[in-house]
Every structure is written in structure tokens, then in C-alpha cells.
C-alpha positions as protocol buffer text, in pm:
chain_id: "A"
residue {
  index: 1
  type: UNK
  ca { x: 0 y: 0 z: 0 }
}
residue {
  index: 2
  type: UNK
  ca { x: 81 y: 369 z: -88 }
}
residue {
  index: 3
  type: UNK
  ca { x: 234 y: 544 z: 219 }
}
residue {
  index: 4
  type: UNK
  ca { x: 55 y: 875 z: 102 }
}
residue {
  index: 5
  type: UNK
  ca { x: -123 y: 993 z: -191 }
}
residue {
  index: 6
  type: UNK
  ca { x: -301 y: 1332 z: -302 }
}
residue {
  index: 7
  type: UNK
  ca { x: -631 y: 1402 z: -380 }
}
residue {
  index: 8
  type: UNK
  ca { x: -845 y: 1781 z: -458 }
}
residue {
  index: 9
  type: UNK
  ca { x: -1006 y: 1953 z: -186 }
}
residue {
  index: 10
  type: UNK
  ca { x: -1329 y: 2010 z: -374 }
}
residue {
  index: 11
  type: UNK
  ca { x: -1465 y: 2022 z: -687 }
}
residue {
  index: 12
  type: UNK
  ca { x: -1414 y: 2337 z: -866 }
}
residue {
  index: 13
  type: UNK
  ca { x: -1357 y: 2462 z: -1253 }
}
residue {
  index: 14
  type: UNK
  ca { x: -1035 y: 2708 z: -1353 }
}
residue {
  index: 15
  type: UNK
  ca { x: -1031 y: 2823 z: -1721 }
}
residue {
  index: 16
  type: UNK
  ca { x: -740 y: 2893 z: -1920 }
}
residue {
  index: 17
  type: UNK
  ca { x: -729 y: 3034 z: -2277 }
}
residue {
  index: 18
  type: UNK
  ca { x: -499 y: 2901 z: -2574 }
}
residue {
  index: 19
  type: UNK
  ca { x: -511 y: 3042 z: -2939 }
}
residue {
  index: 20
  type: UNK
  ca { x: -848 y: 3184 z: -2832 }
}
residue {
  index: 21
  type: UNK
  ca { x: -961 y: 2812 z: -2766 }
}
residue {
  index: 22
  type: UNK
  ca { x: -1112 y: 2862 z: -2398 }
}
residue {
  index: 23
  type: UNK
  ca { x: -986 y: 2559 z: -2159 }
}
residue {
  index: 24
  type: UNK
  ca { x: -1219 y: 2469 z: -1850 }
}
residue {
  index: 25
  type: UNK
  ca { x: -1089 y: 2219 z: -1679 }
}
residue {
  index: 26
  type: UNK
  ca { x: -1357 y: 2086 z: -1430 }
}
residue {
  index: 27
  type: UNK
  ca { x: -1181 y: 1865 z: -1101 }
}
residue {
  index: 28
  type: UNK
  ca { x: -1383 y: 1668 z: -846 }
}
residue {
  index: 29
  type: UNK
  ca { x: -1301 y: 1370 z: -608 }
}
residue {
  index: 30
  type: UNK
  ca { x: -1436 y: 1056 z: -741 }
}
residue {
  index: 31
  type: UNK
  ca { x: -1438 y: 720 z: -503 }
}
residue {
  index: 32
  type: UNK
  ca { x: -1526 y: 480 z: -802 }
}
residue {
  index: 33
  type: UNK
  ca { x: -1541 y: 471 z: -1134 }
}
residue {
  index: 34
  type: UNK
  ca { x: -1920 y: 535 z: -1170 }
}
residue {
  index: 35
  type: UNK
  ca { x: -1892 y: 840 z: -947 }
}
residue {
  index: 36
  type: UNK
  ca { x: -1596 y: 983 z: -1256 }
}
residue {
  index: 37
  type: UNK
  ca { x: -1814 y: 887 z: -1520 }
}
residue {
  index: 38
  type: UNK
  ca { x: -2117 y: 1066 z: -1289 }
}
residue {
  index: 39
  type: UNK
  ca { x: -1916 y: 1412 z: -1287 }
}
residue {
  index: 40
  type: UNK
  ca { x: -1835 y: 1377 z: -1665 }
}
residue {
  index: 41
  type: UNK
  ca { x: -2204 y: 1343 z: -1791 }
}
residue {
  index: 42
  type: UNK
  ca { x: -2287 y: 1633 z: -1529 }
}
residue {
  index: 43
  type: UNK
  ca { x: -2004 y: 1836 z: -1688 }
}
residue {
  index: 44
  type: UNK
  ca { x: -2119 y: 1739 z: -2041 }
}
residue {
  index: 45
  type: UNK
  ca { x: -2458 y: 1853 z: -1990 }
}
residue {
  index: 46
  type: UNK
  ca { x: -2340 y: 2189 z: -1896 }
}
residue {
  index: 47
  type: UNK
  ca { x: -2150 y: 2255 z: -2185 }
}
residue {
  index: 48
  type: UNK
  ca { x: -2407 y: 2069 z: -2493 }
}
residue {
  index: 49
  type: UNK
  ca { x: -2156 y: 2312 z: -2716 }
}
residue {
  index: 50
  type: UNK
  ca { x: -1851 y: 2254 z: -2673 }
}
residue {
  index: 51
  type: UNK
  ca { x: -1622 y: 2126 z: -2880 }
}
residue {
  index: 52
  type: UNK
  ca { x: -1516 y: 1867 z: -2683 }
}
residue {
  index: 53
  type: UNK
  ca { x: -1532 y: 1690 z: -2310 }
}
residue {
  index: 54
  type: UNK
  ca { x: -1149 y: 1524 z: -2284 }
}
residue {
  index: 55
  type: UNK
  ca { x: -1167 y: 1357 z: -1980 }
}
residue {
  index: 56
  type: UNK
  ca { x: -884 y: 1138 z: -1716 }
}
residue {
  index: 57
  type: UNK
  ca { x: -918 y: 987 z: -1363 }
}
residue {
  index: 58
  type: UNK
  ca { x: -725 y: 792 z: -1169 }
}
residue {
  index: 59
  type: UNK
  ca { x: -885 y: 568 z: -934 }
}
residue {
  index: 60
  type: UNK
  ca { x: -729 y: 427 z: -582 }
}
residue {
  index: 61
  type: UNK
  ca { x: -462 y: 503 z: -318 }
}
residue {
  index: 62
  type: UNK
  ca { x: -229 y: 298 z: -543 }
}
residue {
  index: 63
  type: UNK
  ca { x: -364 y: 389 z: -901 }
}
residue {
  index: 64
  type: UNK
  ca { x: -504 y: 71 z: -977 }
}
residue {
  index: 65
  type: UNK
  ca { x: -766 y: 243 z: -1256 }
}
residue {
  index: 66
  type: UNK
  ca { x: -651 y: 483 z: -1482 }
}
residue {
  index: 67
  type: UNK
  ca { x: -869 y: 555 z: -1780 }
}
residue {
  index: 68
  type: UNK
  ca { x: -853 y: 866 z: -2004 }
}
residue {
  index: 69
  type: UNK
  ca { x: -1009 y: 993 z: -2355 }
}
residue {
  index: 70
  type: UNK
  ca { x: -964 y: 1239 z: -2632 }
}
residue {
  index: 71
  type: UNK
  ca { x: -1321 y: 1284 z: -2719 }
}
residue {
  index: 72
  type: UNK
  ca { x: -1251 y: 1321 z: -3058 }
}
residue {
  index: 73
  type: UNK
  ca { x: -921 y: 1549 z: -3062 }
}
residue {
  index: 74
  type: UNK
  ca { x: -616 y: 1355 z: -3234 }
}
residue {
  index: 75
  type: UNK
  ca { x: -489 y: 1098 z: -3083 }
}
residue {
  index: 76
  type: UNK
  ca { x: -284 y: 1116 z: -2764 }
}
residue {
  index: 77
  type: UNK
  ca { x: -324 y: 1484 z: -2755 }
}
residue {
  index: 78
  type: UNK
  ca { x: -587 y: 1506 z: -2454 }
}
residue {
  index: 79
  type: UNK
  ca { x: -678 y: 1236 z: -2244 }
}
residue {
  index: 80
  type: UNK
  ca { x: -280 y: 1083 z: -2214 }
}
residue {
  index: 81
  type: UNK
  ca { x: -139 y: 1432 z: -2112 }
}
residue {
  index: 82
  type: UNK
  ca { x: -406 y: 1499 z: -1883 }
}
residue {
  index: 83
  type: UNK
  ca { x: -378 y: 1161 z: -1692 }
}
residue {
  index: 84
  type: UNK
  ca { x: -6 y: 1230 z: -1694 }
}
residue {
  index: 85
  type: UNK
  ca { x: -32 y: 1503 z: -1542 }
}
residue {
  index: 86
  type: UNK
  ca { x: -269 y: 1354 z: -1267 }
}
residue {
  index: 87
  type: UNK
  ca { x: 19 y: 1114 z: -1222 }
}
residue {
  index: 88
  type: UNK
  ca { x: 276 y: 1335 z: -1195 }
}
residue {
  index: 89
  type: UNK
  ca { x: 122 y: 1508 z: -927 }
}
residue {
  index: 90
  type: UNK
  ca { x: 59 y: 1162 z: -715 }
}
residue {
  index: 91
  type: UNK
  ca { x: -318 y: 1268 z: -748 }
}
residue {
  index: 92
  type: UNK
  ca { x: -564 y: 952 z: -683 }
}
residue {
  index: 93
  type: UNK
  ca { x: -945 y: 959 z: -610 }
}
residue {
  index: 94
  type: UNK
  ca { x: -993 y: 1225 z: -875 }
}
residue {
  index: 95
  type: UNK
  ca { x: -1159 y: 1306 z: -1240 }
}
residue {
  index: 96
  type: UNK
  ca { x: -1054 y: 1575 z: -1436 }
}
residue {
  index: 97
  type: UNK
  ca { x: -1291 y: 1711 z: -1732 }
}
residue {
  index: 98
  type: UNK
  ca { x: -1170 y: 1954 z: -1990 }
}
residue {
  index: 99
  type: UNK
  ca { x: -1424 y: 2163 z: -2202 }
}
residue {
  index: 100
  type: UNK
  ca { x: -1247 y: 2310 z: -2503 }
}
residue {
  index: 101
  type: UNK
  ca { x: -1451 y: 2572 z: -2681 }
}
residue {
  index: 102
  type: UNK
  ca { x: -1257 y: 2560 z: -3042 }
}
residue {
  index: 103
  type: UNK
  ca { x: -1159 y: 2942 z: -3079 }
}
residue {
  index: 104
  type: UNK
  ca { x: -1050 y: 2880 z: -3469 }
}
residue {
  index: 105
  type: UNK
  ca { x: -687 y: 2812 z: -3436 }
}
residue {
  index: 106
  type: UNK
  ca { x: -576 y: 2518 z: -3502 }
}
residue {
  index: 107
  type: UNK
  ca { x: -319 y: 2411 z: -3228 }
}
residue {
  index: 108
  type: UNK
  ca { x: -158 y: 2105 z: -3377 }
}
residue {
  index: 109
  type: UNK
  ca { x: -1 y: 1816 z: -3162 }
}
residue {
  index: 110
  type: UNK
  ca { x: 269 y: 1975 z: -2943 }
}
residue {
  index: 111
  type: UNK
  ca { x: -17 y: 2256 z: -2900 }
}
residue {
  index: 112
  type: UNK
  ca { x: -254 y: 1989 z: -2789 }
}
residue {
  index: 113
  type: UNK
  ca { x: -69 y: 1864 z: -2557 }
}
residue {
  index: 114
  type: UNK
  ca { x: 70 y: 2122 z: -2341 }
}
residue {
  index: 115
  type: UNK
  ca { x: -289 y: 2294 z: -2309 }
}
residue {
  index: 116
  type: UNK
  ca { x: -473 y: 1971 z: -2212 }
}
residue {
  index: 117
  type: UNK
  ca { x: -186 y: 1864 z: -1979 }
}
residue {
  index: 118
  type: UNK
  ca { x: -140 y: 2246 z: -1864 }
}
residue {
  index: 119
  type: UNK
  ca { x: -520 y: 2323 z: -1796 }
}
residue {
  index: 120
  type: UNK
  ca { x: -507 y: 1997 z: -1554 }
}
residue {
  index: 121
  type: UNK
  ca { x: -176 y: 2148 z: -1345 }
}
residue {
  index: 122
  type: UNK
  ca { x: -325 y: 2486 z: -1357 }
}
residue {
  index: 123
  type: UNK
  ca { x: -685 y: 2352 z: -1201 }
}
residue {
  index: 124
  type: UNK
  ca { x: -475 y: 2195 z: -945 }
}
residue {
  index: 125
  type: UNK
  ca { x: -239 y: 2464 z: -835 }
}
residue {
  index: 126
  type: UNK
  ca { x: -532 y: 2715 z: -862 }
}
residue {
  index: 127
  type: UNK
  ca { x: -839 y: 2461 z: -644 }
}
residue {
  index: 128
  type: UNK
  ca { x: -597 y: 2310 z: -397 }
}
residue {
  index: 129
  type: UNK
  ca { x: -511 y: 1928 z: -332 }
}
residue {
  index: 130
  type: UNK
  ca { x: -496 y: 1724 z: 43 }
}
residue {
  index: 131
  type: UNK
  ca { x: -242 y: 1476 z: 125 }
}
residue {
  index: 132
  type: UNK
  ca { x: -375 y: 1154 z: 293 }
}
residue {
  index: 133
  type: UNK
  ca { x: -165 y: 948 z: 485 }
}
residue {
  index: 134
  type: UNK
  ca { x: -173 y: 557 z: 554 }
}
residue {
  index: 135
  type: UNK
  ca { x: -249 y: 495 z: 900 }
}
residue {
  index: 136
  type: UNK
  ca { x: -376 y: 251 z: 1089 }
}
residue {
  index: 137
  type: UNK
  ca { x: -698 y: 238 z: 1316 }
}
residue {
  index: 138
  type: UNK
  ca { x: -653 y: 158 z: 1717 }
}
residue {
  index: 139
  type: UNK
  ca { x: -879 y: 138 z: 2006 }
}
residue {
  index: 140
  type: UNK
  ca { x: -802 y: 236 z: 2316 }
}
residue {
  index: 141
  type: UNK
  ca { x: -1041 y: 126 z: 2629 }
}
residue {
  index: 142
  type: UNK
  ca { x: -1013 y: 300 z: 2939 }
}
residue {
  index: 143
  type: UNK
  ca { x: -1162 y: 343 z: 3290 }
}
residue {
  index: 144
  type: UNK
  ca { x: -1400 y: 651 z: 3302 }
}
residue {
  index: 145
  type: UNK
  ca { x: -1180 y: 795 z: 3565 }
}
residue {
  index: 146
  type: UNK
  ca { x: -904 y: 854 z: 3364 }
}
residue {
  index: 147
  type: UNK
  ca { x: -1062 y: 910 z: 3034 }
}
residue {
  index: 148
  type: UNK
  ca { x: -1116 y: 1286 z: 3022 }
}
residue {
  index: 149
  type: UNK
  ca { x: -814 y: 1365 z: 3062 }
}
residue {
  index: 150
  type: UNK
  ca { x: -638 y: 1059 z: 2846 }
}
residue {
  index: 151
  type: UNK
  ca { x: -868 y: 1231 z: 2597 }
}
residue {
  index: 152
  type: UNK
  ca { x: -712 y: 1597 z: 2654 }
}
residue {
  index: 153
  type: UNK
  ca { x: -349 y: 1425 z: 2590 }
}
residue {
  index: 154
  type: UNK
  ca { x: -402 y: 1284 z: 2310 }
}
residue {
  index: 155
  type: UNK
  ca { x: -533 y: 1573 z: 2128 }
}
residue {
  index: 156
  type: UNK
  ca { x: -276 y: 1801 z: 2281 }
}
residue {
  index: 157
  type: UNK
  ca { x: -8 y: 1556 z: 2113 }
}
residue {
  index: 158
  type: UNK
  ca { x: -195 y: 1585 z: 1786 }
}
residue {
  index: 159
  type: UNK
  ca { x: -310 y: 1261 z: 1753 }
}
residue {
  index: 160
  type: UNK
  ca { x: -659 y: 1222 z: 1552 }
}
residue {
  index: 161
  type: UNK
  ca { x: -904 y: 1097 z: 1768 }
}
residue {
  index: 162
  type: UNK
  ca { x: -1195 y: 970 z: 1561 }
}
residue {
  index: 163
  type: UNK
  ca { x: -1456 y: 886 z: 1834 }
}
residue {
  index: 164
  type: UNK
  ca { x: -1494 y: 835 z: 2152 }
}
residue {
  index: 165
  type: UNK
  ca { x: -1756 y: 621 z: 2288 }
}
residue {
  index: 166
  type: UNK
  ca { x: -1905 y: 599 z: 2676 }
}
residue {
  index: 167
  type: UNK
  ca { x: -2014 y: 259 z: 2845 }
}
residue {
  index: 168
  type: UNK
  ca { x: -1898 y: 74 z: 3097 }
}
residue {
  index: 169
  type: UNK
  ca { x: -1554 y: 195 z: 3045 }
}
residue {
  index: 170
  type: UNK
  ca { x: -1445 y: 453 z: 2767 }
}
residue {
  index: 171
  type: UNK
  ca { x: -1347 y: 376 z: 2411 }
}
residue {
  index: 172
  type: UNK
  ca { x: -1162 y: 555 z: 2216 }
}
residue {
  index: 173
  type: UNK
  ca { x: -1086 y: 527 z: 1872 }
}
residue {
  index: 174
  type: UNK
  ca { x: -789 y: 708 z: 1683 }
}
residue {
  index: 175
  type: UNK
  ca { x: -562 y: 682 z: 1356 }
}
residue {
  index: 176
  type: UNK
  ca { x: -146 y: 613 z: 1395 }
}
residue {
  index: 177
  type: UNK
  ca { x: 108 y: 575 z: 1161 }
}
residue {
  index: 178
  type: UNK
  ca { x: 229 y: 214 z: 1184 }
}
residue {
  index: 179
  type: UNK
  ca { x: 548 y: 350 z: 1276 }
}
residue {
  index: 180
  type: UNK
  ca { x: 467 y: 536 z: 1562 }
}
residue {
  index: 181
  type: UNK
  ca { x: 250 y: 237 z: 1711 }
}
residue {
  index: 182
  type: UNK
  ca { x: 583 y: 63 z: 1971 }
}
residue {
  index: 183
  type: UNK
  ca { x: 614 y: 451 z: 2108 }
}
residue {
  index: 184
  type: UNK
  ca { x: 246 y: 491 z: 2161 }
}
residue {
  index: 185
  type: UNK
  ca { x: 222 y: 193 z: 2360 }
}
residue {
  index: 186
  type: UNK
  ca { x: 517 y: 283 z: 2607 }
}
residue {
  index: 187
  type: UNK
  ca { x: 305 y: 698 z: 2605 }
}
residue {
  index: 188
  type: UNK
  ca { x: -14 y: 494 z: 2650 }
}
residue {
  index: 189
  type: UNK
  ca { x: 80 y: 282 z: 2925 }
}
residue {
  index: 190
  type: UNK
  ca { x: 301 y: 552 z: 3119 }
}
residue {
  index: 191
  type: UNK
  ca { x: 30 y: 822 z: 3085 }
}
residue {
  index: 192
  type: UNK
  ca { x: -253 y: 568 z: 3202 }
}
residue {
  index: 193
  type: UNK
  ca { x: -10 y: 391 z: 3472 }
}
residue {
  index: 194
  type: UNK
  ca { x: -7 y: 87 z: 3248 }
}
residue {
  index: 195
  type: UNK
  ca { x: -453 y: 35 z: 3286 }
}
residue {
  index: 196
  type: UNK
  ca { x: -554 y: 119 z: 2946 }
}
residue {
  index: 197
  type: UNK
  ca { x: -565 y: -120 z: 2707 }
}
residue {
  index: 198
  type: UNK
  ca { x: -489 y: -84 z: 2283 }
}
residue {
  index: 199
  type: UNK
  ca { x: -617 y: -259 z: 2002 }
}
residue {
  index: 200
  type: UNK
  ca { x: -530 y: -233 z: 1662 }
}
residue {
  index: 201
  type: UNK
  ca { x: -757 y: -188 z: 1372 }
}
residue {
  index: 202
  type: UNK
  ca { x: -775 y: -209 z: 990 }
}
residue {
  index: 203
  type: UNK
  ca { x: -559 y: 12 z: 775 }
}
residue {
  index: 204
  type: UNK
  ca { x: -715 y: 345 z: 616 }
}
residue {
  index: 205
  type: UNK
  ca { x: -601 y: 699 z: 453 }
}
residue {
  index: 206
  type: UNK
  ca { x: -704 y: 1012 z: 599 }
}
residue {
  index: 207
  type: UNK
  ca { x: -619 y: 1363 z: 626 }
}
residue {
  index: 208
  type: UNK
  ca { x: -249 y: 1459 z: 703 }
}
């Protein structure tokens, strides 16, 4: 598994013009595959005139889908230098959508390329990306006594507590780096005087 990967913020469209061809390249976060091909028929139906939709997305934390098209412009002039570009930028869990609006000039190849690849970089500097870092889930079960301020420590250490959940003794649930998890134990068990007890979870991605 990927240590880290990057993904947008939001979904959000940045325009760039080329030859007086106008460039919108549309960028959303897209879990599957049907929710990319979702985001391109939405983008399609806002632009019925455009020239045309080239569209790339790259699906999971280690890039296991990667599709792309050129809707129609030559060969390997859209699609390829878009998804490059996607890859370049370790960008996963996204779909990128440009709109061209032809503006008469004719562009050729090299032309082609560096505004479909360029409109994708440009969206992305301009809209923003997150990093999300492996980590792995752990439960932590503790008397109600000490809980509170257990709790307090934790965040003041900038761990990410996920949840915390109150029954006959406290659990609560946070995200480490598999590295870090033979130092947490020896923190856990000196700041609870050795009485909590840790579990560790599944594996997931979140926020850095």
C-alpha cells in the first residue's frame, strides 16, 4: 500500500485560454469509477456546445484504474497528457474534465498537448489538493476515571481521535502511523499507569 497519496479539496472549474480556444478544466473527487463517469455526464450537460469533453481519472490510493479519452481530438493529444499530469502530481481519487470551446486556431499536436496537460496542473495549483496518509486504526479502552483527561493528551499531542464512545468503560478510537504504534504503547501505558488497554484496527487513509 501507498504510504501517502493526493487528492483535490473540492470540486471546482479554472479556465485557461490558448489560441483563443477557452480551456475549462472541471476537477472533483471521485471514489469509483461510476462516481468519474457521474461528474463527466454532469459536466457534459453543462457545456451541450462545446467542442469537446477530454476527460482522465485515476482511481485508488495505489492507481489501480486509470482511464482517459480524447473525445474526438487527435490521438494522444488530450486524455494521455491529462492523466499524466494527474500522475505526476501523485493525485488519486480524482476526475478531471476539460471543455475546449474551439476558438478557430488550429493548435496542432505539441499545441494539444501542453494545453490539455497544462489546464489539468493549472486547475490543481489554482483549487488546492490534500495529502492523505496511511495509517492505521486503534482502540483504546479505558476506565471513566481517567478518560477525560487521556482524551485531553491525546489531542494536545496531535493525535486524531476519531470517536470516543461511553459505556462501561471509555473507548476511544484514533488513527497512527504504523510506525509510531511501539512509542504509543510505552506513552499509552506511562500516561494511564499501564490500565488502558490498545487494540489495533484495519488500515485506512485520511487527512495529514
Amino acid at each position: 500500500m501507498q504510504d501517502e497519496y493526493r487528492t483535490v479539496a473540492r470540486e471546482g472549474v479554472h479556465e485557461t485560454e490558448v489560441s483563443r480556444s477557452r480551456f475549462l478544466c472541471a476537477l472533483a473527487p471521485a471514489a469509483t469509477e461510476q462516481e468519474a463517469q457521474e461528474f463527466l455526464a454532469r459536466v457534459r450537460k453543462e457545456h451541450p456546445t462545446a467542442s469537446h469533453h477530454c476527460w482522465a481519472y485515476v482511481i485508488g490510493a495505489d492507481a489501480s484504474v486509470q482511464k482517459a479519452s480524447d473525445d474526438g481530438e487527435p490521438g494522444g493529444t488530450a486524455g494521455a497528457p491529462m492523466l499524466q499530469m494527474l500522475l505526476r502530481r501523485d493525485m488519486r481519487y480524482v476526475v478531471a474534465v476539460v471543455t475546449r470551446y474551439f476558438g478557430g486556431v488550429k493548435l496542432g499536436a505539441g499545441g494539444l498537448i501542453r494545453a490539455y496537460g497544462g489546464a489539468v496542473g493549472e486547475a490543481l495549483d489554482t483549487l488546492g489538493t490534500l495529502t492523505r496518509r496511511r495509517f492505521r486504526l486503534a482502540t483504546i479502552t479505558v476506565d471513566h476515571q481517567r478518560a477525560g483527561k487521556l482524551e485531553n493528551d491525546l489531542r494536545m499531542t496531535g493525535r486524531a481521535v476519531r470517536d470516543v464512545r461511553y459505556g462501561e468503560a471509555v473507548t476511544i478510537e484514533i488513527g497512527l502511523p504504523d510506525a509510531d504504534v511501539d512509542t504509543f504503547r510505552g506513552w499509552l501505558a506511562d500516561a494511564t499507569a499501564g490500565t488502558a488497554v490498545l487494540a489495533l484496527g484495519a488500515e485506512a487513509y485520511g487527512d495529514a
